[in-house]
C-alpha positions as CSV (number, residue, x, y, z in Angstrom):
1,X,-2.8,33.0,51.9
2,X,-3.4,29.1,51.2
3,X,-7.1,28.4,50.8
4,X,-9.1,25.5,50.4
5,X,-12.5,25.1,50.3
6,X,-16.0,23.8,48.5
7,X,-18.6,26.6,47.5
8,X,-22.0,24.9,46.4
9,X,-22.9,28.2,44.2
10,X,-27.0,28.3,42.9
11,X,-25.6,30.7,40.5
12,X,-27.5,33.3,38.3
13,X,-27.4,35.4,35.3
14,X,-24.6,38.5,35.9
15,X,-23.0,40.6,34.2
16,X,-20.5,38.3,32.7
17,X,-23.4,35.8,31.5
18,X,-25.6,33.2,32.6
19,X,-24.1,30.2,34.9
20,X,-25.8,27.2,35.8
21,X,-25.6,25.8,39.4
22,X,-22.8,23.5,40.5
23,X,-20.4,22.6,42.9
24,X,-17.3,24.8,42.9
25,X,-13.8,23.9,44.4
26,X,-11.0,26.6,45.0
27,X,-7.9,26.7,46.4
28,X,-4.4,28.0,46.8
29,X,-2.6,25.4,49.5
30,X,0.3,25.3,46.5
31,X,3.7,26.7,45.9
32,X,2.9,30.5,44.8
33,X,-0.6,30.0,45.4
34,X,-2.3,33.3,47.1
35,X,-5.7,34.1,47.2
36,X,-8.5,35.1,50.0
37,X,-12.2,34.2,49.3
38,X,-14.4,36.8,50.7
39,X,-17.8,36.1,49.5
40,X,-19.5,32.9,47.8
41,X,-23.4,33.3,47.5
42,X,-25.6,32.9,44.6
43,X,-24.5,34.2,41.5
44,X,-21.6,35.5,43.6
45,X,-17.7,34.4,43.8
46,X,-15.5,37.2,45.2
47,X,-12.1,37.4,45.6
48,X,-9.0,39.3,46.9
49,X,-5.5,39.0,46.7
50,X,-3.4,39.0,49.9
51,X,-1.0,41.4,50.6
52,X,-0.7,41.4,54.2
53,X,3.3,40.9,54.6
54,X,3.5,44.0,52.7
55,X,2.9,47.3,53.7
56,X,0.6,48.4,51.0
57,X,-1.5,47.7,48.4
58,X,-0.1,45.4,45.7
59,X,-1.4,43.0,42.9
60,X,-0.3,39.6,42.7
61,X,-2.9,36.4,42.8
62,X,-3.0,32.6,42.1
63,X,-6.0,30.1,42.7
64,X,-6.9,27.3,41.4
65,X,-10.8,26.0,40.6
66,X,-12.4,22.9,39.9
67,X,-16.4,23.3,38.6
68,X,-18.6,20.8,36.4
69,X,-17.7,20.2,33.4
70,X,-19.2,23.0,30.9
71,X,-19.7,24.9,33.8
72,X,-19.5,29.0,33.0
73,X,-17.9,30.9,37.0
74,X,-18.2,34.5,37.1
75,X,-15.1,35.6,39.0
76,X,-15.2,38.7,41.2
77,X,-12.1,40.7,42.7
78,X,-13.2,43.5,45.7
79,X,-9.6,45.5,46.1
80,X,-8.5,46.6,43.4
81,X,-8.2,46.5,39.3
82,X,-5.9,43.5,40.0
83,X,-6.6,41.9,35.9
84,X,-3.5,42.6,33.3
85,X,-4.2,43.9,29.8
86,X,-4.0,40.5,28.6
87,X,-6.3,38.9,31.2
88,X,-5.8,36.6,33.6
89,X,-3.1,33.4,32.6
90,X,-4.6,30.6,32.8
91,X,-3.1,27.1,33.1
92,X,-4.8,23.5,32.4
93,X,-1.9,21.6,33.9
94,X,-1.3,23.0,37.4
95,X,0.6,25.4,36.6
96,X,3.5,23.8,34.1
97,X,2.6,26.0,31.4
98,X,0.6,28.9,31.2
99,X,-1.3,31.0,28.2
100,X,-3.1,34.4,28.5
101,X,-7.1,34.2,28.9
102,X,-7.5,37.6,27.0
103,X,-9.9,40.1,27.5
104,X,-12.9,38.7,26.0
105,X,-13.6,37.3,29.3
106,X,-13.0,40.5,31.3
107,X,-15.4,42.4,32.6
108,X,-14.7,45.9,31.2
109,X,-17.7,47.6,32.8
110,X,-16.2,47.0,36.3
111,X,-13.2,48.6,35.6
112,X,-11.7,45.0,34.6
113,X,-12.4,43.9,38.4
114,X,-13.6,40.4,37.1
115,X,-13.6,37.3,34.5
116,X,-15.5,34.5,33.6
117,X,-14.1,31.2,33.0
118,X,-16.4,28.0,31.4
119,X,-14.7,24.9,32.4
120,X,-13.9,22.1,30.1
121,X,-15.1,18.6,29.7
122,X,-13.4,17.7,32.8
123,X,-14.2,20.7,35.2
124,X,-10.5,21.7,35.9
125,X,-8.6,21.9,38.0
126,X,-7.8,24.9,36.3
127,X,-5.4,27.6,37.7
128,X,-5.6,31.6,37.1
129,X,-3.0,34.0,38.1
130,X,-2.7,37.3,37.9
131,X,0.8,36.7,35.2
132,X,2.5,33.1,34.6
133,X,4.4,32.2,38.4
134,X,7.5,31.2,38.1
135,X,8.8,28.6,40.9
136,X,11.4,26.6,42.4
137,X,10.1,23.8,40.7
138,X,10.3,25.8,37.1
139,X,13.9,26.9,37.6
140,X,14.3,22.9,38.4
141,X,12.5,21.5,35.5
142,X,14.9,23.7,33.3
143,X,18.2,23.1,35.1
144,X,17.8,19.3,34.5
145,X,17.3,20.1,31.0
146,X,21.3,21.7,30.8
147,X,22.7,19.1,34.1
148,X,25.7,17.8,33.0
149,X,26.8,20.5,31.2
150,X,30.5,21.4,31.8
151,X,30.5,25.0,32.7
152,X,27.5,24.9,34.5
153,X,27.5,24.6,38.5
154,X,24.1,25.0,40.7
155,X,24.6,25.1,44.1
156,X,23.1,26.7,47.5
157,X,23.6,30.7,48.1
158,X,22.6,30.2,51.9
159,X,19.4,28.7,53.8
160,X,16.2,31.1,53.4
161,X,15.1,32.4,56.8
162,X,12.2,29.3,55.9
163,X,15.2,26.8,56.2
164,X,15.3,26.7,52.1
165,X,18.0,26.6,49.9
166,X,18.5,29.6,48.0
167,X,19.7,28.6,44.7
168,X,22.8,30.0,43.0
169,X,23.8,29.2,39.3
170,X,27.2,29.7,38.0
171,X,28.7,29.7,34.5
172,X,32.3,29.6,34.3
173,X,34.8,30.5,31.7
174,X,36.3,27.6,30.2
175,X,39.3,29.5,29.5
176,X,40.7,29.5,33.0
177,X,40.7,33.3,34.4
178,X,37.7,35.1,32.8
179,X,38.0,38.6,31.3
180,X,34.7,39.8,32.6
181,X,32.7,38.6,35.2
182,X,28.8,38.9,35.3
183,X,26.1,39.2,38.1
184,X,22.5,38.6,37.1
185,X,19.5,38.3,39.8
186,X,16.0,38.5,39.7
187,X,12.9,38.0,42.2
188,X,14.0,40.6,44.2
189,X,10.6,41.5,44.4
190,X,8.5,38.0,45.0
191,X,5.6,38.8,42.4
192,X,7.7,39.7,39.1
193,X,7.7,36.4,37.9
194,X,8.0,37.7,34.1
195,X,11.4,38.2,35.2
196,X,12.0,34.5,35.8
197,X,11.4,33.5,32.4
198,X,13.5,36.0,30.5
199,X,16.5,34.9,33.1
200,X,15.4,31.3,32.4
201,X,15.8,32.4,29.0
202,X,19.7,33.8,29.5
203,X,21.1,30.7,30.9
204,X,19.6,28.4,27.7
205,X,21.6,30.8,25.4
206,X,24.7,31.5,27.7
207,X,24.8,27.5,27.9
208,X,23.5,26.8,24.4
209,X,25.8,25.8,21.1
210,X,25.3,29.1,19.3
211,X,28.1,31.5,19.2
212,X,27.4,34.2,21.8
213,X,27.5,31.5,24.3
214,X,30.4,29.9,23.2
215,X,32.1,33.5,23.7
216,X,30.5,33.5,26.8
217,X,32.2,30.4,28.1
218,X,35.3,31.8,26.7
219,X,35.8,34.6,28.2
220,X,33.2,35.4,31.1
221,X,31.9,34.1,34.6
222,X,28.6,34.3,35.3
223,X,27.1,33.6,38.7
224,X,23.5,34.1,38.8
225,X,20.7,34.4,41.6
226,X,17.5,33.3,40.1
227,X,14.8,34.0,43.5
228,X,16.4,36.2,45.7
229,X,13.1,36.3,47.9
230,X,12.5,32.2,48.4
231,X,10.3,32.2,50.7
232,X,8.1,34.9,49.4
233,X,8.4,33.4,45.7
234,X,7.2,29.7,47.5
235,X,4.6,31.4,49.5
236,X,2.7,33.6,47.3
237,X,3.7,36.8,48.2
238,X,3.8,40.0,46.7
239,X,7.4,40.7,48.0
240,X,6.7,44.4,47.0
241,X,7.2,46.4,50.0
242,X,7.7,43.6,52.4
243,X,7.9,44.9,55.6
244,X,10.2,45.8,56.8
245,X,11.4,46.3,54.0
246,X,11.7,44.6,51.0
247,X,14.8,42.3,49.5
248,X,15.3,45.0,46.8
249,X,16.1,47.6,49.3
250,X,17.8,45.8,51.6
251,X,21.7,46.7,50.5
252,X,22.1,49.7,52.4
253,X,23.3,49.4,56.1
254,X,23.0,45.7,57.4
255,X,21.4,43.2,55.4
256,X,18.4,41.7,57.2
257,X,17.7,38.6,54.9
258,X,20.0,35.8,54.6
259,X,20.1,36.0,50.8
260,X,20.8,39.7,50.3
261,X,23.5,39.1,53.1
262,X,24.9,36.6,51.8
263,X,24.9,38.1,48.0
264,X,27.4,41.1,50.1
265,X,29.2,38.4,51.7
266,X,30.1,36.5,48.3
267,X,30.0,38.7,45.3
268,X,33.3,41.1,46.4
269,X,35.9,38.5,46.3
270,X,34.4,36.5,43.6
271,X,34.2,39.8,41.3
272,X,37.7,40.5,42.1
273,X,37.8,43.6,39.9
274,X,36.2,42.1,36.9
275,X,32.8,42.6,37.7
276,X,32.1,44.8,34.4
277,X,28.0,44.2,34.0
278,X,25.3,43.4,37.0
279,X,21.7,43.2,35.9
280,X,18.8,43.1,38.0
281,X,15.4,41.7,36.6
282,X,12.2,43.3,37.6
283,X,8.7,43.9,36.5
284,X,6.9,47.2,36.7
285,X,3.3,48.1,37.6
286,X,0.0,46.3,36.4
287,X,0.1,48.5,33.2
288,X,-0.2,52.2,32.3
289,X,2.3,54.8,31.1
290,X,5.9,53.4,31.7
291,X,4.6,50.0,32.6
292,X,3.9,48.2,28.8
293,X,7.5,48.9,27.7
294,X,10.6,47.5,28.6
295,X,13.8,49.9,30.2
296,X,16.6,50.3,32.0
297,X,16.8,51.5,35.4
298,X,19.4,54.9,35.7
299,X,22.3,54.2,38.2
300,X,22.7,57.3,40.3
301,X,26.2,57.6,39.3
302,X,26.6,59.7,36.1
303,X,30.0,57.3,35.1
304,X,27.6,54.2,35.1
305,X,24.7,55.9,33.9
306,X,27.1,56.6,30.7
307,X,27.7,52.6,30.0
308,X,24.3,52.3,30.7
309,X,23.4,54.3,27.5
310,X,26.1,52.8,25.7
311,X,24.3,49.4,25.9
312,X,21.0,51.0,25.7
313,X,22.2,51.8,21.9
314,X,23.0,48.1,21.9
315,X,20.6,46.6,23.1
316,X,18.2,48.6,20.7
317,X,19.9,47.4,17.6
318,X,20.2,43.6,17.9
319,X,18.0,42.0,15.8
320,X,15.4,40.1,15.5
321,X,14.4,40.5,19.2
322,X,11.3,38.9,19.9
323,X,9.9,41.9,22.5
324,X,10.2,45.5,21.2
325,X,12.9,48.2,22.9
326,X,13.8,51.5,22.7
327,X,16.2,53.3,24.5
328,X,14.3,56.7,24.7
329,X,12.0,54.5,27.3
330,X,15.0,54.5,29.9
331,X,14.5,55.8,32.9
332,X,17.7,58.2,34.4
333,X,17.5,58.6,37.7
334,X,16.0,61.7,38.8
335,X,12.8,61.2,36.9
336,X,9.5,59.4,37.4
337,X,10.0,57.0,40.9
338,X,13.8,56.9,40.1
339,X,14.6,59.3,42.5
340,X,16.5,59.7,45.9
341,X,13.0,59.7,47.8
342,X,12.3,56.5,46.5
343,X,15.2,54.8,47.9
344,X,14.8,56.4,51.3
345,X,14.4,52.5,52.6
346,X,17.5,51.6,51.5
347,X,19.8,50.7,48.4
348,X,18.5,48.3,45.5
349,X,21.6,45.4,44.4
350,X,22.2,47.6,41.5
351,X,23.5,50.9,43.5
352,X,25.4,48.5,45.9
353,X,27.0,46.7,42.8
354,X,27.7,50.1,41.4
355,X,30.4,51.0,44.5
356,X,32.4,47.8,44.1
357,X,35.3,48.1,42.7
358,X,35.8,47.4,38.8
359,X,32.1,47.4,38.2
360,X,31.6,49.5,34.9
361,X,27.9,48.8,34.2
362,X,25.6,48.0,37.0
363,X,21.6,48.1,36.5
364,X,18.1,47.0,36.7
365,X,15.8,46.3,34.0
366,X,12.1,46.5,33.8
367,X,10.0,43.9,31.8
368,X,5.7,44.1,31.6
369,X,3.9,41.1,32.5
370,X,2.0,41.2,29.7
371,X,2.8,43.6,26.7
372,X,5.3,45.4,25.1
373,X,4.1,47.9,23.0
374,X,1.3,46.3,20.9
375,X,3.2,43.1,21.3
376,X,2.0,40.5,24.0
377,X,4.7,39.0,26.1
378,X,4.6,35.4,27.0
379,X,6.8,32.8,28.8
380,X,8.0,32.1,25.2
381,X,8.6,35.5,24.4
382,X,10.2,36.3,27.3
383,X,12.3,33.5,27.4
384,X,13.2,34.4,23.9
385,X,14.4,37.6,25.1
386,X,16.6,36.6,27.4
387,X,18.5,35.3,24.7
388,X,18.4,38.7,23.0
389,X,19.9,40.6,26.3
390,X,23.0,37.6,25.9
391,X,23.9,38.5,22.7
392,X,24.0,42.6,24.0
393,X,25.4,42.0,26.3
394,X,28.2,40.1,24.7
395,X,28.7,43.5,22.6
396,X,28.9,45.8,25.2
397,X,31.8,43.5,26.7
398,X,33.6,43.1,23.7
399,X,33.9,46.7,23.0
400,X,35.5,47.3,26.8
401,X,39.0,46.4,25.7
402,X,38.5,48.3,22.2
């Protein structure tokens, strides 16, 4: 929801410390902004996220605040432990970069249901999200960093049912006819914004001097989907069980969103037998068992579950990766929410991937918002991961023709 308003707080002392009054300023009337003020009174600020394009309960928030300078908010959330393991993220310049708060400013006696945030010696604006968004404008202010470069083309997938154009980036083989070809997509799911930044984080290395990408150019194709779900991505919504149904279910049957239609449309003739890897970039759940480690998603098919532990095994052994993985963490299908019950509203771009012809590896993979392990993920982390999932990727490829 985009919000805008002024809340002239007398605020008192709370759990989370002791305020003074002022004049406090939120909104969310930006790209990925999503927030819902429920109460302001004194010594009072609370908050929900909105989720009402989906058809349950889900996590994702963004706002941004303005206070007086110095001034300490107490920040209250009424549906749900919504607040990460590493806090809230925070940004001081609208939202171009973005650090963790940490959890000195949670309040762990309400079940991590609220933060407190002193404002600086300007008062803001300062922006909190639930993880560091990734937008339009993101994958933009990258792509001009790499414009120009020769194998690199960006160019429109379809309109969004919003009228916007769905990005598509492709990476062609220098070589002439490529010996592999690649898919990659992420944003399936509007909220998993982590996601973004370890993709963001494939096309620097895929287009970058060092040597997996120069192989990459050599021999592979890679077209790329960045935000699958535009218009939830732009409007701040979860994107998790959109009804009717979400864009990661939506490749079963007829497609009912222009950009999952139009991935089905495209991706058969360009693969043209050589698609040999499709990955699918998600995040998991706030955090808990299975959701602070990375892993791979189990195809359904035993022959692709197969090449999906064979680059398990490399993916675990390239080194110095800057987020921590281990292949026991993978989840075959059959186990946990990886089941047939689970996909009851249709197929994710993975299992549809998996049934074209020439496909050999075709998967999703899970990565936190906000830890690892015992190791924090941030945008630079991530991003350096993406780099990581290159060079595994270039391995697994390689050893096809062995």
């Amino acid at each position: 929801m985009k919000y805008a308003c002024i809340l002239l707080l007398g605020l008192c002392a709370t759990t989370l410390g002791t305020p003074v009054a002022a004049e406090l300023t939120l909104q969310s009337d930006y790209p990925g902004g999503n927030i819902v003020v429920e109460k302001h009174s004194p010594g009072a600020v609370e908050l929900r996220q909105d989720y009402h394009t989906s058809s349950r309960w889900w996590f994702y928030w963004n706002f941004e605040a303005t206070a007086a300078p110095g001034e300490m908010v107490p920040f209250s959330f009424t549906d749900g432990n919504v607040i990460g393991t590493r806090g809230p993220a925070v940004s001081l310049d609208q939202g171009k970069t973005w650090n963790w708060l940490g959890t000195d400013t949670v309040d762990a006696e309400n079940s991590r249901t609220a933060f407190r945030y002193t404002f600086g010696e300007t008062g803001g604006p300062v922006r909190f999200a639930f993880a560091p968004p990734y937008q339009v404008s993101d994958l933009e202010r990258f792509l001009e960093t790499v414009s120009g470069h020769p194998a690199l083309t960006v160019d429109t997938l379809c309109q969004s049912e919003a009228n916007r154009p769905v990005p598509r980036v492709r990476i062609a083989s220098q070589a002439g006819s490529p010996k592999h070809r690649v898919l990659l997509t992420a944003r399936h799911h509007a909220c998993e914004s982590m996601a973004s930044y370890v993709l963001e984080g494939m096309f620097a290395a895929l287009l970058g001097d060092a040597e997996d990408g120069a192989w990459f150019r050599a021999n592979v194709e890679v077209m790329a989907i960045p935000i699958v779900d535009l218009d939830g991505v732009e409007g701040g919504e979860q994107g998790k069980n959109r009804i009717p149904r979400d864009h990661g279910r939506d490749y079963k049957d007829e497609s009912i969103y222009a950009s999952t239609r139009a991935i089905r449309e495209t991706v058969p003739s360009w693969a043209d037998g050589k698609l040999h890897f499709t990955l699918d970039i998600h995040c998991p759940h706030i955090r808990g068992s299975g959701n602070e480690h990375i892993y791979l998603v189990g195809h359904e098919r035993p022959e692709i579950w197969r090449e999906q532990q064979r680059f398990a095994r490399i993916l675990e052994a390239v080194p110095n990766a800057s987020l921590p993985y281990a292949a026991s963490n993978d989840m075959p299908f059959g186990e946990s929410w990886n089941t047939a019950k689970n996909y009851n509203a249709g197929a994710g771009i993975f299992q549809w991937a998996g049934a074209l012809p020439g496909t050999r590896n075709a998967g999703a993979i899970e990565i936190p918002y906000a830890n690892a392990g015992d190791v924090t993920i941030t945008t630079e982390t991530a991003r350096a991961y993406g780099a990581t999932l290159v060079a595994a990727i270039r391995t697994y490829l390689e050893s096809i023709h062995e």
